[in-house]
C-alpha positions, 0 to 999 in steps of 0.5 A: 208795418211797424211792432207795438213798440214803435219798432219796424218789423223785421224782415225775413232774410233771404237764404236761398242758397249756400253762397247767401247761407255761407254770407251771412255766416261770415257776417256773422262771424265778423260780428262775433269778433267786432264785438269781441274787440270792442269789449276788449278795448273797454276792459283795457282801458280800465284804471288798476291802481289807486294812483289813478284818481280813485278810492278803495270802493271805486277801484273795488267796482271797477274790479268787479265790473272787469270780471263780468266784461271777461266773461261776456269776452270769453262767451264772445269768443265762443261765439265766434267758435260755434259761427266758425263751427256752422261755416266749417258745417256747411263747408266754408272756411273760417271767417276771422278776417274783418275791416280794421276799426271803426267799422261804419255801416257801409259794411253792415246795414245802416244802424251797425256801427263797430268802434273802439271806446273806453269803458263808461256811459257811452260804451256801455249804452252802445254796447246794450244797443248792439246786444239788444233783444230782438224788437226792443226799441233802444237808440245808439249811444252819442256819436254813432248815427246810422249812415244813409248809403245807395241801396243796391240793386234788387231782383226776384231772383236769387243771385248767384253771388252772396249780397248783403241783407237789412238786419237789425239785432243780431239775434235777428241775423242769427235767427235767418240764418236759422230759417235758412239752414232749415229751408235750404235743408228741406230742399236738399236734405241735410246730407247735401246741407252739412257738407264740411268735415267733423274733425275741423271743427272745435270741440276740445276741452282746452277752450273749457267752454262746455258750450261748444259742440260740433255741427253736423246736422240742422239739430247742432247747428240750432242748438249752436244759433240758441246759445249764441242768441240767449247768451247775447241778448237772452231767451225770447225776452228774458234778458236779465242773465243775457249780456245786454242784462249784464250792461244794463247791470254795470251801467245802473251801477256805475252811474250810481257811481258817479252820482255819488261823485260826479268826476269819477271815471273808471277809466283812462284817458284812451285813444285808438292809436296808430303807429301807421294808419291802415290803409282802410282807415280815412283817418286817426290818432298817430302815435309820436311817443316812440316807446309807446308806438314799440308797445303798440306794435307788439300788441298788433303782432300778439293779435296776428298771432293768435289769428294765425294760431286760431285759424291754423287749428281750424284750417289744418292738414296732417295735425296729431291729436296732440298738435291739435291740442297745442294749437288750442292751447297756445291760442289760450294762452296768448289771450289768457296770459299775454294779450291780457298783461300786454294792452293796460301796459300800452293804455297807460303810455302816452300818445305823444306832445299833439295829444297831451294827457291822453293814452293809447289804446289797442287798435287790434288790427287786420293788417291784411285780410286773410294775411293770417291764415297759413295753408302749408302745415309746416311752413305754418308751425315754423312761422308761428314758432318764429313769430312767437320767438321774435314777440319774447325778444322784443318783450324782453328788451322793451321790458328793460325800461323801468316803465316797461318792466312787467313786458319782462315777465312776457318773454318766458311764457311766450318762449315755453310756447315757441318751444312746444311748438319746436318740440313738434316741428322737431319730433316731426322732422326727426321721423323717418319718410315712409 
């Protein structure tokens, strides 16, 4: 059966079961943060100076096409924190963990490809297609083709362990999730449905996302699925304000852009880099360049300690309010005022002689699933401190080179953040045992 558009119709999901409901949600979540990433890498690979090949009106739109790539990020990311919000509802962990990039559609179903490309006509139409409203017939960009693999094996029964399932939006993932929830309540009753406890849930004022609330029945956590869905590709059709509207937007403008003047590109010559390939990644771009493999790893460590810090506030025992709300605090920070100054220094710093003219781009890797979370509240305030710590000193070094300088300015936020953190673990230590 297809739609009028030419597009197969898709499919109801089977959720039948927690295990399925709890799957797909933390599919979901992987998504959420695939897609975080992959908008990440094309805001850091922007070009920032006129030096850079450009004119005052080019550079003026590349500026104004950065502030909108920022607000799709930071509406990501609350996706990311409603998704992990249903989980945490229903009595799942959080779900940050994902396959390092690129991600190829034997994790996904086959037209779901997840990689990391520099911002322009090609990002732009991949990222439309995976934003996509629901029915809308739109092909990949060049280079992502959908890979054929073995269908796994299928029976009339629910299994018991949750399997993967053909979606084809996101908004139609999101939409059987919804089915899911409201079958799997009928059944059982929401009472017996949303399981997880309130307070492990985020909903503080720090993340400034008026959006996010907490899920405690099958009313919040469709509200929650509305947002996501509207936010991403818009509401039942209306998709101008949506963020495939704001790709179609940039894309119409840029290649205006570049109808003016043909060699204009906004920007550098990036190439996902690795100093050491990971052990899930066939193949890759090794970095020869020692001071850019430095940066680099300073940049995978940033990315580890904002997973540890995001999944410790998720995952906690034992926090104050006020713990809590430094948890929240530095996870922001980390994005906001380092991660955000960290990236353009690596994406202008060369990979090395085996790549001439090209420049390293942030791979953003897992290093090993789960290898962030930590479960003991104090070990895991002393490790966090420690990392935050150790990230200062190199940023201080590395900021003694000339090329490096503004990794200087790096270290003094990062130690205000180690120390907050130490005047906890010391307020802690300096209680008495009751």
């Amino acid at each position: 059966m297809a739609k009028p558009n030419g597009q197969a119709a898709e499919l109801p999901l089977n959720i039948d079961s927690r295990e399925e409901l709890v799957y797909l949600l933390g599919e979901a979540s992987e998504i959420e943060h695939g897609l975080m990433c992959e908008y990440l890498y094309a805001q850091f690979s922007l070009k920032r100076s006129l030096d850079e090949g450009i004119t005052p009106e080019q550079f003026s739109r590349i500026q104004s096409w950065e502030l909108t790539m920022i607000d799709v990020i930071k509406q990501e990311m609350l996706h990311l924190a409603l998704a992990t919000n249903l989980l945490t509802a229903v009595g799942a962990a959080p779900h940050f963990e994902r396959p390092n990039f690129p991600i190829l559609s034997r994790w996904y179903p086959e037209s779901v490809q997840i990689a990391l490309v520099p911002f322009g006509e090609r990002a732009l139409r991949h990222f439309m297609y995976l934003e996509r409203p629901e029915g809308m017939a739109l092909n990949d960009a060049e280079g992502f083709r959908a890979l054929q693999h073995v269908r796994p094996l299928t029976g009339d029964d629910q299994p018991l362990l949750g399997i993967p399932e053909d979606w084809a939006t996101v908004g139609h993932l999101y939409r059987g999730i919804e089915a899911g929830l409201e079958r799997l309540c009928d059944r059982f009753g929401e009472r017996a449905v949303f399981i997880g406890p309130a307070k492990a849930q985020a909903v503080t004022d720090v993340f400034e996302w008026p959006d996010l609330l907490a899920i405690g029945n099958l009313a919040d956590a469709a509200r929650a699925i509305e947002i996501i869905v509207e936010q991403g590709e818009g509401a039942r059709g209306d998709w101008i304000k949506s963020h495939f509207g704001r790709f179609v937007g940039i894309l119409e403008d840029l290649l205006a852009v570049q109808a003016a003047d043909p060699g204009f590109d906004p920007a550098r010559p990036v190439e996902p880099a690795y100093v050491r390939l990971p052990p899930d990644v066939d193949s890759g771009v090794l970095i020869e360049d020692r001071r850019t493999a430095r940066v680099a790893d300073v940049c995978n460590a940033l990315y580890e300690v904002i997973l540890q810090v995001l999944a410790r506030y998720y995952v906690h025992h034992g926090e104050t309010p006020a713990e809590l709300e430094t948890l929240a605090r530095t996870a922001k920070h980390l994005m906001n005022w380092v991660m955000r100054k960290l990236a353009p220094v690596l994406t202008m710093l060369p990979i090395g002689p085996s790549n001439p003219g090209r420049t390293a781009g942030p791979t953003l890797e897992v290093v090993r699933p789960a290898f962030f979370v930590l479960p003991h509240r104090e070990a895991a305030w002393k490790i966090i401190k420690e990392r935050l710590d150790s990230l200062a000193d190199e940023c201080t070094d590395l900021g003694k080179d000339p090329v490096l300088g503004v990794l200087a300015d790096l270290g003094g936020p990062l130690r205000t953040m180690a120390g907050e953190l130490g005047n906890h673990i010391e307020a802690r230590a300096a209680k008495p045992v009751s």
